[in-house]
C-alpha positions as CSV (number, residue, x, y, z in Angstrom):
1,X,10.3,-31.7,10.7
2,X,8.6,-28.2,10.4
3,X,8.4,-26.2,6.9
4,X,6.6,-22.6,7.4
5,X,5.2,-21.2,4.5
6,X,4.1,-17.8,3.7
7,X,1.7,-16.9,0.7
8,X,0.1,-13.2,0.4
9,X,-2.6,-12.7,-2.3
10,X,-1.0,-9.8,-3.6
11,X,2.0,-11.2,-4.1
12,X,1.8,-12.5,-8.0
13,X,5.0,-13.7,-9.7
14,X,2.8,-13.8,-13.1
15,X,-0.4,-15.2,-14.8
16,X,0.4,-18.6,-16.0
17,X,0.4,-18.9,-19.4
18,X,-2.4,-22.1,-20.0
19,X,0.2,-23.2,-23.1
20,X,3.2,-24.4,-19.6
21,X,0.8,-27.6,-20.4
22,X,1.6,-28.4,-23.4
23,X,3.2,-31.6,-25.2
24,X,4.7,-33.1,-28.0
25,X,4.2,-35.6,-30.7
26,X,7.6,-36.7,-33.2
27,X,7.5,-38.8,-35.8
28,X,9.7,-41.9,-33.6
29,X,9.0,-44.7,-32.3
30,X,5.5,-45.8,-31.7
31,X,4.5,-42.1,-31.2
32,X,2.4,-41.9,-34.1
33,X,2.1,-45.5,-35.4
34,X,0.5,-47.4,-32.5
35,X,0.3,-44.1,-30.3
36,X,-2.6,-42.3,-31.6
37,X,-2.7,-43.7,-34.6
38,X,-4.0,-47.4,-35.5
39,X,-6.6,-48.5,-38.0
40,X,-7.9,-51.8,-36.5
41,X,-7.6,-51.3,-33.1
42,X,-10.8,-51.7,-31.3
43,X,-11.2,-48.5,-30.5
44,X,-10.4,-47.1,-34.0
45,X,-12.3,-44.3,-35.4
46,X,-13.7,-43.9,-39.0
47,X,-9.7,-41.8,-39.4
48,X,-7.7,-44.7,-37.5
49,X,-7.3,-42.5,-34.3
50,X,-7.2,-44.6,-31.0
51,X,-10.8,-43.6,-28.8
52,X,-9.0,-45.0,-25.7
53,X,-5.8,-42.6,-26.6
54,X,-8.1,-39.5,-27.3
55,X,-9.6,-39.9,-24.0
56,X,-6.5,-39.9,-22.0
57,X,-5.0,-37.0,-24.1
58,X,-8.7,-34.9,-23.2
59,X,-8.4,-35.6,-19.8
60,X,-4.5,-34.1,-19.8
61,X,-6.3,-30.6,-20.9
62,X,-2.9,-30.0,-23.3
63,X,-3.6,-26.4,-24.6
64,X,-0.8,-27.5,-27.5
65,X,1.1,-30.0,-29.3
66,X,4.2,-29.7,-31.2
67,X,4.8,-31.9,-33.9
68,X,6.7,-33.5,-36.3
69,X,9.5,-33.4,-34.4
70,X,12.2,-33.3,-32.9
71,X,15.0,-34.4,-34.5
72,X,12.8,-36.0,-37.4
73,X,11.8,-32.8,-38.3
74,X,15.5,-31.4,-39.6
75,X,15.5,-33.9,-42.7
76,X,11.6,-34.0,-42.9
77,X,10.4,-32.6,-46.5
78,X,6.0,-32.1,-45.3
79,X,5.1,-32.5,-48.8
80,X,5.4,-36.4,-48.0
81,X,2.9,-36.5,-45.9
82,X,0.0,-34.9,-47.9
83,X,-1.9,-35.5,-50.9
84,X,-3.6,-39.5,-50.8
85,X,-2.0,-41.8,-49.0
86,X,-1.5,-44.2,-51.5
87,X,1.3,-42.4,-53.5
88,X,2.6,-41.2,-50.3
89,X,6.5,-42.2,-50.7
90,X,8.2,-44.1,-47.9
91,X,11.3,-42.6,-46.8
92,X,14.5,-43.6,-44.2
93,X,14.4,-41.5,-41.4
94,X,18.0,-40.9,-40.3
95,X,17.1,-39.1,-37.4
96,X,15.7,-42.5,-35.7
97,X,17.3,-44.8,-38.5
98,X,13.7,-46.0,-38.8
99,X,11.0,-46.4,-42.3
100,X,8.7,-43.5,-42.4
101,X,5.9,-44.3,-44.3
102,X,4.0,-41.0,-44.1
103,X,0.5,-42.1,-43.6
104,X,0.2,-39.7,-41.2
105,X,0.8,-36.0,-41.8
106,X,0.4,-32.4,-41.3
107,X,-3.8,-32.5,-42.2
108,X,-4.4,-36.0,-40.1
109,X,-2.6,-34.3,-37.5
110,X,-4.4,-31.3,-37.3
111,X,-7.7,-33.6,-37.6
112,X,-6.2,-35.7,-34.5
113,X,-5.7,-32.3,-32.6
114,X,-9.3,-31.0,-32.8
115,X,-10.6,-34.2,-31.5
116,X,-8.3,-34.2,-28.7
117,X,-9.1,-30.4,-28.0
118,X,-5.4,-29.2,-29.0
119,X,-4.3,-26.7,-31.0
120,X,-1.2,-27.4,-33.2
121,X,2.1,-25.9,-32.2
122,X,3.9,-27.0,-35.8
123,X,7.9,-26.8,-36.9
124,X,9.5,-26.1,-40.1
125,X,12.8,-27.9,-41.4
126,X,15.7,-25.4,-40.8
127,X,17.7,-28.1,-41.2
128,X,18.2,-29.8,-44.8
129,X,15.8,-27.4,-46.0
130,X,14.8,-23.6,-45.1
131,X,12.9,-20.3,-45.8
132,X,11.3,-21.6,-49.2
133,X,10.1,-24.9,-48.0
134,X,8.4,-23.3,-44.7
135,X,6.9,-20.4,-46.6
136,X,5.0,-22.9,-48.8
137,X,4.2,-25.0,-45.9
138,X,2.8,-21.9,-44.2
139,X,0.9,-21.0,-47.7
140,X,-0.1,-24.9,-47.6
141,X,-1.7,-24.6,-43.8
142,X,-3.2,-21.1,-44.1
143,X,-4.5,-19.5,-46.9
144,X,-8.0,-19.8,-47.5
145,X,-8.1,-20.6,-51.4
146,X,-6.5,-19.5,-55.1
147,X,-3.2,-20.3,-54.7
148,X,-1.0,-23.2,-55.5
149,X,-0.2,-24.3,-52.5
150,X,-4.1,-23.6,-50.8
151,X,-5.8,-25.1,-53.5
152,X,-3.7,-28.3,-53.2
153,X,-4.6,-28.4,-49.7
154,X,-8.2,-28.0,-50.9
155,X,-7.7,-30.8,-53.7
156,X,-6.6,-33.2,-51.0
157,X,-9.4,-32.6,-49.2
158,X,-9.1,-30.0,-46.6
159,X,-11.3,-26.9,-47.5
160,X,-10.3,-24.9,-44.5
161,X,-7.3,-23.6,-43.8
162,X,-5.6,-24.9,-40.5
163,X,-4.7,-21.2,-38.9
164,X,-1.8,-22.5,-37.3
165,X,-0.4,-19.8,-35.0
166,X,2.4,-21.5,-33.4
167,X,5.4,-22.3,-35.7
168,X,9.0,-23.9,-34.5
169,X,11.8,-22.4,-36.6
170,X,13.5,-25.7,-36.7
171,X,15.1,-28.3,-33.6
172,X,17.6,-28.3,-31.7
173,X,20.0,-26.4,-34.2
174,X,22.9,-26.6,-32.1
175,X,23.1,-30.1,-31.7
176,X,26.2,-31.5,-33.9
177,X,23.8,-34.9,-33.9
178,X,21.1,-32.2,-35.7
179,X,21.2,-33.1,-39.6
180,X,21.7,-29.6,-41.3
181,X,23.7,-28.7,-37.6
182,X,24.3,-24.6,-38.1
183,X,26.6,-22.0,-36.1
184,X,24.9,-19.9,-33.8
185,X,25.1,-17.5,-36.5
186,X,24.1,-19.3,-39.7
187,X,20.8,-20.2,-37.8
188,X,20.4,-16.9,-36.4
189,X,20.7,-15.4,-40.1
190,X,18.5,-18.0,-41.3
191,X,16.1,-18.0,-38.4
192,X,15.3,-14.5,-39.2
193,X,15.1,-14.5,-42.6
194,X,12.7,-17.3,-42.2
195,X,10.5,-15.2,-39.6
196,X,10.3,-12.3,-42.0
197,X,8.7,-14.5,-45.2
198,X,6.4,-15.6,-42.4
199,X,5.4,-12.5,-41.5
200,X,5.0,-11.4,-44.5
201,X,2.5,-14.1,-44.8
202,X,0.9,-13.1,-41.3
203,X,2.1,-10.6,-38.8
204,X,0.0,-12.1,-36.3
205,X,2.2,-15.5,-36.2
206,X,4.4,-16.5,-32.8
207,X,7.3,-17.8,-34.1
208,X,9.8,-19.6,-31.5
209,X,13.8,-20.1,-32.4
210,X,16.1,-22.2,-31.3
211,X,17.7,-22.2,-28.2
212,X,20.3,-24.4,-26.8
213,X,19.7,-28.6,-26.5
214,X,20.6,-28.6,-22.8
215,X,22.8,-26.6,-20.3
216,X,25.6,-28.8,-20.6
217,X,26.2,-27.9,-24.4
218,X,29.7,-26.5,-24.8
219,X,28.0,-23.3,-26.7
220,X,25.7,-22.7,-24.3
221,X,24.6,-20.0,-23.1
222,X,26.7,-18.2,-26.0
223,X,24.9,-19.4,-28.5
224,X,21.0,-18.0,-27.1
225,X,23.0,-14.4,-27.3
226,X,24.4,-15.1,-31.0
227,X,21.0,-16.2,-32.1
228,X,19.1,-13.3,-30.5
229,X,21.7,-11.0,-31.7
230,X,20.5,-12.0,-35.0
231,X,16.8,-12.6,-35.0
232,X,15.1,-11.0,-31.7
233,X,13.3,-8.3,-33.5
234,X,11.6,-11.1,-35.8
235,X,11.1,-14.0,-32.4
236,X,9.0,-14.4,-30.1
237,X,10.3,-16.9,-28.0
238,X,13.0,-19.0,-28.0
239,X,13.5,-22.4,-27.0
240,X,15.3,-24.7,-24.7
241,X,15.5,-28.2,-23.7
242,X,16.0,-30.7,-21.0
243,X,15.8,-34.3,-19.5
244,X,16.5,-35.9,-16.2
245,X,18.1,-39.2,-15.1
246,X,18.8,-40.7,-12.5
247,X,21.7,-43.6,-13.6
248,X,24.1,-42.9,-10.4
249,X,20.8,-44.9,-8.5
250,X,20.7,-42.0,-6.2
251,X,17.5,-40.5,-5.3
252,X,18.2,-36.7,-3.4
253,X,20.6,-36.1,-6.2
254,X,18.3,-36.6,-9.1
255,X,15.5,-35.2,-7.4
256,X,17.5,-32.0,-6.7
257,X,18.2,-31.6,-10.2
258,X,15.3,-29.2,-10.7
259,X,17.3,-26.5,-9.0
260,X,19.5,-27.1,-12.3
261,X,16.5,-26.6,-14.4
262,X,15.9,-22.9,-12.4
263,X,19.4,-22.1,-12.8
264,X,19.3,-22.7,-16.5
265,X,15.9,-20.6,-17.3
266,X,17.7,-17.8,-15.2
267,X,20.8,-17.6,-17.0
268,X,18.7,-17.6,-20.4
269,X,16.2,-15.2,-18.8
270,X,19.6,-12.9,-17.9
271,X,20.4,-13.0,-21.8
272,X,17.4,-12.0,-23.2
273,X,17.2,-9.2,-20.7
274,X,21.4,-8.3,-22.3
275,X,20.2,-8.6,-25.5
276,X,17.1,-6.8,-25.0
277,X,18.5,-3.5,-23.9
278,X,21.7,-4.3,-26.4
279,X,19.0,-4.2,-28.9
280,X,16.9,-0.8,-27.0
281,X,13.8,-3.2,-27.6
282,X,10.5,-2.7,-26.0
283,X,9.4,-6.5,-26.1
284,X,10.9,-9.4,-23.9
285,X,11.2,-12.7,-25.7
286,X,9.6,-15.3,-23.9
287,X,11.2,-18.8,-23.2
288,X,9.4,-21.7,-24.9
289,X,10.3,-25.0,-22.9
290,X,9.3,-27.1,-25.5
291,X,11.0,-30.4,-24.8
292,X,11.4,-31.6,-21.1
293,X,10.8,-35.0,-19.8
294,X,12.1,-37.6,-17.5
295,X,14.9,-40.0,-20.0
296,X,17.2,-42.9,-19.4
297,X,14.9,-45.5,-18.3
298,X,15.2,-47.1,-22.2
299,X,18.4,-46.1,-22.7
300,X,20.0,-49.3,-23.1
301,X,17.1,-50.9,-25.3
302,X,17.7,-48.1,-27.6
303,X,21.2,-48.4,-28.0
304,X,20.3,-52.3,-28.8
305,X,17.9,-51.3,-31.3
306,X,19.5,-48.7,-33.3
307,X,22.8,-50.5,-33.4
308,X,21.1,-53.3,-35.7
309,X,21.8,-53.0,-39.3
310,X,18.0,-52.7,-39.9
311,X,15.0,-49.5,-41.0
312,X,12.3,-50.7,-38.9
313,X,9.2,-49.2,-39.0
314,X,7.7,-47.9,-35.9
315,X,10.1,-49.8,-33.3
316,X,10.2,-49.6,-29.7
317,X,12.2,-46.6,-29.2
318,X,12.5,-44.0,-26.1
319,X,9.7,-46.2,-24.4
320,X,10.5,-45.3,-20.6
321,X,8.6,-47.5,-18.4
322,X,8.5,-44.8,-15.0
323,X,8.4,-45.4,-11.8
324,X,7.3,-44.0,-8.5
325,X,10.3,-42.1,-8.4
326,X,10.1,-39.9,-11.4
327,X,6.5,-38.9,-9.8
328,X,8.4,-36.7,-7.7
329,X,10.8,-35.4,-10.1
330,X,8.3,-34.5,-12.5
331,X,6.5,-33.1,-9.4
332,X,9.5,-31.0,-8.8
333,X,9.7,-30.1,-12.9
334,X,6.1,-28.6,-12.9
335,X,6.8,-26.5,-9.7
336,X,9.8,-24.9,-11.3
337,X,8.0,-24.6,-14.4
338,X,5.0,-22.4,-12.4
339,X,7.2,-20.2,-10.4
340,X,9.1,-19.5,-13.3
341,X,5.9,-18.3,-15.3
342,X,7.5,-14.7,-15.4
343,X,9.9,-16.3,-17.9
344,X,8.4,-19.9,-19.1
345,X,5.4,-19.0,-21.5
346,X,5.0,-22.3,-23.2
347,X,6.3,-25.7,-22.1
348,X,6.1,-29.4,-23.9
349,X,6.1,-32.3,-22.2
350,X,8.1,-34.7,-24.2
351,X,6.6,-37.1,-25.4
352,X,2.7,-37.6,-25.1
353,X,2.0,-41.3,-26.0
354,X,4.4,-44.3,-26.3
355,X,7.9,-42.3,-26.7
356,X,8.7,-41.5,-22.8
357,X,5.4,-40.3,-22.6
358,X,3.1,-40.2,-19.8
359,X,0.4,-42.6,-22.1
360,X,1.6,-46.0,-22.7
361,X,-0.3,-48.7,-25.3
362,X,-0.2,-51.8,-26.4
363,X,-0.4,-52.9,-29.8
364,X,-3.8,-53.7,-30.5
365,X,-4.6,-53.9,-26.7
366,X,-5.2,-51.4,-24.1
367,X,-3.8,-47.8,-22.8
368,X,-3.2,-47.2,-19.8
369,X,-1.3,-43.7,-17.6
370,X,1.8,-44.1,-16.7
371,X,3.0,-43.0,-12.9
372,X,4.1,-39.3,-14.1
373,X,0.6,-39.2,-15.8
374,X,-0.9,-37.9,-12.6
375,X,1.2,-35.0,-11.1
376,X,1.2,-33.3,-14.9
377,X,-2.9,-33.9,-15.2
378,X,-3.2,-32.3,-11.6
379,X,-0.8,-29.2,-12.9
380,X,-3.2,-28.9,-15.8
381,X,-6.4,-29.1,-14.2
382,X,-5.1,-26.6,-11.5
383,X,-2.3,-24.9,-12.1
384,X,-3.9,-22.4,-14.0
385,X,-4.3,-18.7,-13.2
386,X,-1.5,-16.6,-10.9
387,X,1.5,-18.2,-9.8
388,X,2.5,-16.2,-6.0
389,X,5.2,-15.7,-4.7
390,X,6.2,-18.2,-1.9
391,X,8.3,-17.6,1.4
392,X,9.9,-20.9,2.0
393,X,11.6,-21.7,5.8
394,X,12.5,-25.6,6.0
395,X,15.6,-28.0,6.3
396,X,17.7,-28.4,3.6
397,X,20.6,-31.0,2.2
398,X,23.7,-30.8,0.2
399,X,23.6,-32.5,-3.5
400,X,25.7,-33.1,-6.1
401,X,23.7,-30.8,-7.8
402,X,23.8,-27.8,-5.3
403,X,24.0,-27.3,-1.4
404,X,20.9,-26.1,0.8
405,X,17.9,-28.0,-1.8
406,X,15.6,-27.8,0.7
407,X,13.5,-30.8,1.4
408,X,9.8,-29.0,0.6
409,X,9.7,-28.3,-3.4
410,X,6.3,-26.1,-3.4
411,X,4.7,-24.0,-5.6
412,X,0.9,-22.1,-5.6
413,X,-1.5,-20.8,-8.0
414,X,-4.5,-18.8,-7.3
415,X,-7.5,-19.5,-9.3
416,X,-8.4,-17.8,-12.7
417,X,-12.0,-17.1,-11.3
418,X,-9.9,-16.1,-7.7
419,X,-12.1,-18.5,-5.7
420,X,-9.7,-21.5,-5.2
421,X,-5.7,-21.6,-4.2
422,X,-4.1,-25.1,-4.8
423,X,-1.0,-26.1,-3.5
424,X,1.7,-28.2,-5.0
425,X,4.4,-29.8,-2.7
426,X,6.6,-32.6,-3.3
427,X,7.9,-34.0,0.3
428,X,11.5,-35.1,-1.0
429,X,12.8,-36.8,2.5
430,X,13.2,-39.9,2.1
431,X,11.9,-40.9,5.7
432,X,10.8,-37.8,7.6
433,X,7.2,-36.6,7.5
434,X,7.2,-32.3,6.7
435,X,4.7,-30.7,9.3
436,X,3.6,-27.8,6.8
437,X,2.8,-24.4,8.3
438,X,1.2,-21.8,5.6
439,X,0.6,-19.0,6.8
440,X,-2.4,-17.3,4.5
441,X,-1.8,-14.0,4.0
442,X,-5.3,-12.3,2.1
443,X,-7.2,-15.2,2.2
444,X,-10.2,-15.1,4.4
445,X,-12.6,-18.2,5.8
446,X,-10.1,-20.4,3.3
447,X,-11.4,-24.5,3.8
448,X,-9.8,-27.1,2.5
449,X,-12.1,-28.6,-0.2
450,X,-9.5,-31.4,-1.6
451,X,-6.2,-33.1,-0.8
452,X,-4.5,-35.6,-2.9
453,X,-1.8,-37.7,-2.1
454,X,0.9,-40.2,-4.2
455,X,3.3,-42.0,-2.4
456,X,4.5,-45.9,-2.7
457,X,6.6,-47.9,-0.5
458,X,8.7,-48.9,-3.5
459,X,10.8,-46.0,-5.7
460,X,10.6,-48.5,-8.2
461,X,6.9,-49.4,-8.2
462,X,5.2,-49.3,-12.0
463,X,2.0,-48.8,-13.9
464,X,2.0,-51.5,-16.2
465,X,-1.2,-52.6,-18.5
466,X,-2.0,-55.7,-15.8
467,X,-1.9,-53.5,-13.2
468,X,-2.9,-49.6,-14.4
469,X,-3.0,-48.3,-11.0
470,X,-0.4,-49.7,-9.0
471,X,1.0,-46.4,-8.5
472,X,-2.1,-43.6,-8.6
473,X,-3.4,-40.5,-6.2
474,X,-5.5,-41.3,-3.4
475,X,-8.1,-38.7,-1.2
476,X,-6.7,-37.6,2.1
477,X,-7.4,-35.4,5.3
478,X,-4.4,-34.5,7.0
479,X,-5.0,-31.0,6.0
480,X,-6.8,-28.5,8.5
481,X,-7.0,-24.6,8.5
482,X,-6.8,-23.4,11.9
483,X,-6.2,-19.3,13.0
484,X,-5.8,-18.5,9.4
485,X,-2.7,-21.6,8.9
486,X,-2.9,-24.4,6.5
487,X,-1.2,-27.1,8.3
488,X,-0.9,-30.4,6.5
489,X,1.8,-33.7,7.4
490,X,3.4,-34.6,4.2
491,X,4.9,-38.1,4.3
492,X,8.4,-38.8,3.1
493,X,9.1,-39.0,-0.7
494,X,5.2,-38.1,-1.6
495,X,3.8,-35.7,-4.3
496,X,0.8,-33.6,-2.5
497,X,-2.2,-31.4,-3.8
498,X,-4.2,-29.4,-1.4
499,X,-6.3,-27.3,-2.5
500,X,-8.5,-24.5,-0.6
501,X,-11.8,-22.6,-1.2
502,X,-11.1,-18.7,-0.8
């Protein structure tokens, strides 16, 4: 089967913002404890920090991290987790139902984050707390010296002050699971009363609010115009969240569930734009995607675990083992993600290590990337720059999802330094090759200079620590560029990378 392409140097949908690459650390699970964090392990720096984890997270290129949470983060007090660890308290998360024992917090973090090269993206408890709590958290992270809450930083060791730009107003505030659960209103009042003590702090802070858990929420999209009503002088983004699954065991439905993801950034995008001009602003709020993922793998083992009448401490929880298959959804994810730069300036892969997370470890033993590790490193490394605009002519099928999801899920990005244009196209066909056809449009003595290729006979196939790299990219050359056309054969179900000198 035949896709044509067209691509035209000129036509830009927007300059990718580099933070689309970002992830996300919570306090669940074996996120933090046995994720990045274990004194004794092997690999173990002088702060407990796993080497083996570091260099995985490096390698990812993830601008920012979010952290603590989550849902952890809407009964979290931070002062638990500072001061020495010793007389750190141990508290019941009832988020998770799990022990926290705070032996990592808001400094370690930020320690972890300039060894990984990440910046911190950090949240404040709207949620059994508020505006007094995340002012003196802000005081606590920022100021330089001769306050209360600076010099206690600088008593527990921390001279300098963090400059943490980035700040969550709260999680998921919708959610009726969501301890402290508001009205669209109550948050938006408190969301903006919150933003103005920032800001009165510093005026130079980005400040993202809540938007809703997931499309299917029975306030959405009502409750991103209630909010905004409320707080969009005082945002600067707002948020929104959303996993995939794939329980029905059918494969061209769940992959054409990323049409659902476009359709729910559009709708959002259509009410800031009504509450933009409602409001006779200038600015646009921009949408922070800041929990996304692949999620129903563990399901069942979590279920088991949280039903026991039991406060672990750092269980098995959320720990998705993925397969082959989710290489192509999260293929898919990333694609809509770039052509929808225009409106998507941050994004967070949920999670980063352990917690359906693209970096698995063992206890004590060894790390290793899991399958959807490779199509979000690829993003990273090369998605970077200006997303264009893409003229798509293929076949198409009818989902459950939506009718006419064509088979070629593609997305381009020219090169910040404009000498390279990478291609990312997910093949979803289950057993028909796609003869690509792009026709290049401004581009002049393009070459091919790399083409990377994931496929597996078997959906199901895994990255376990035995075998890291049963599912991984391998180098090919079906690729040419012939009378100004980049024709390539994409095989069925495979994730593709081609990437041209220009």
């Amino acid at each position: 089967m035949k896709t044509n392409v067209v691509v035209h140097r000129d036509f830009r949908i927007a300059t990718i913002d580099s933070r689309l690459y970002s992830s996300f650390l919570e306090h669940l699970g074996r996120a933090i404890y046995g994720g990045i964090y274990e004194p004794g392990h092997p690999t173990a720096d002088e702060d407990g920090f796993r080497q083996d984890v570091l260099d995985l997270v490096r390698e990812l290129d993830t601008p920012y991290c979010r952290y603590p949470g989550g849902n952890f983060v809407s009964a979290y007090n931070w002062e638990d987790g500072v001061g020495p660890r010793a007389e750190r308290p141990v508290r019941l998360d009832l988020a998770w139902r799990t022990r926290e024992a705070n032996q990592i917090g808001v400094n370690e973090f930020v320690d972890w984050c300039n060894k990984a090269n990440t910046k911190p993206m950090l949240a404040v408890n709207l949620g059994s707390r508020g505006l007094d709590a995340a002012r003196n958290f802000l005081e606590y992270c920022n100021h330089p010296g001769g306050t209360y809450w600076s010099d206690l930083r600088r008593k527990h060791g921390w001279s300098n002050p963090h400059d943490v730009k980035l700040w969550c107003l709260g999680n998921e505030m919708d959610g009726p699971w969501q301890v402290g659960h508001k009205s669209a209103y109550e948050y938006g009042r408190l969301a903006d009363e919150t933003a103005k003590a920032m800001r009165g702090f510093d005026k130079s802070l980005e400040l993202v609010v809540c938007g809703s858990s997931n499309s299917d929420m029975k306030t959405y999209p009502e409750w991103e115009a209630q909010v905004l009503e409320q707080c969009y002088d005082s945002a600067d983004h707002i948020s929104l969240h959303m996993y995939f699954a794939n329980r029905e065991k059918n494969t061209l439905n769940y992959l054409a569930r990323a049409t659902k993801l476009d359709r729910y950034i559009t709708t959002i995008g259509g009410v800031i734009d009504y509450i933009k001009a409602k409001k006779r602003s200038k600015k646009t709020i921009g949408i922070s995607f800041d929990e996304w993922n692949v999620w129903y793998h563990s399901n069942q083992q979590d279920k088991e675990i949280l039903a026991r009448d039991e406060w672990p401490d750092a269980p098995h929880l959320l720990e998705d083992i993925y397969n082959f298959e989710d290489v192509l959804q999260v293929g898919g994810i990333l694609n809509t993600f770039i052509r929808r730069s225009d409106r998507v300036r941050i994004a967070c892969i949920a999670q980063l290590v352990n917690v359906i997370a693209p970096i698995m470890t063992e206890d004590g033993g060894a790390a290793w990337r899991q399958t959807i590790y490779y199509p979000f490193y690829y993003a990273s490394r090369y998605g970077r720059g200006t997303a264009l605009q893409l003229v798509v002519d293929g076949p198409t099928y009818d989902s459950d999802e939506e009718n006419d999801v064509p088979y070629l899920d593609v997305s381009a990005v020219h090169s910040e330094d404009g000498k390279t244009l990478t291609f990312f196209a997910v093949n979803r066909h289950p057993s028909t090759a796609l003869d690509l056809d792009v026709r290049l449009e401004g581009f002049a003595n393009a070459r091919v200079v790399e083409q990377v290729e994931m496929t597996h006979g078997d959906l199901e196939a895994v990255n376990t620590a035995a075998r890291p790299k049963t599912v991984a990219p391998v180098n090919v050359e079906s690729g040419k560029i012939e009378d100004g056309r980049l024709r390539a054969a994409l095989k069925p179900f495979s994730y593709n990378v081609i990437r041209l000198s220009v």
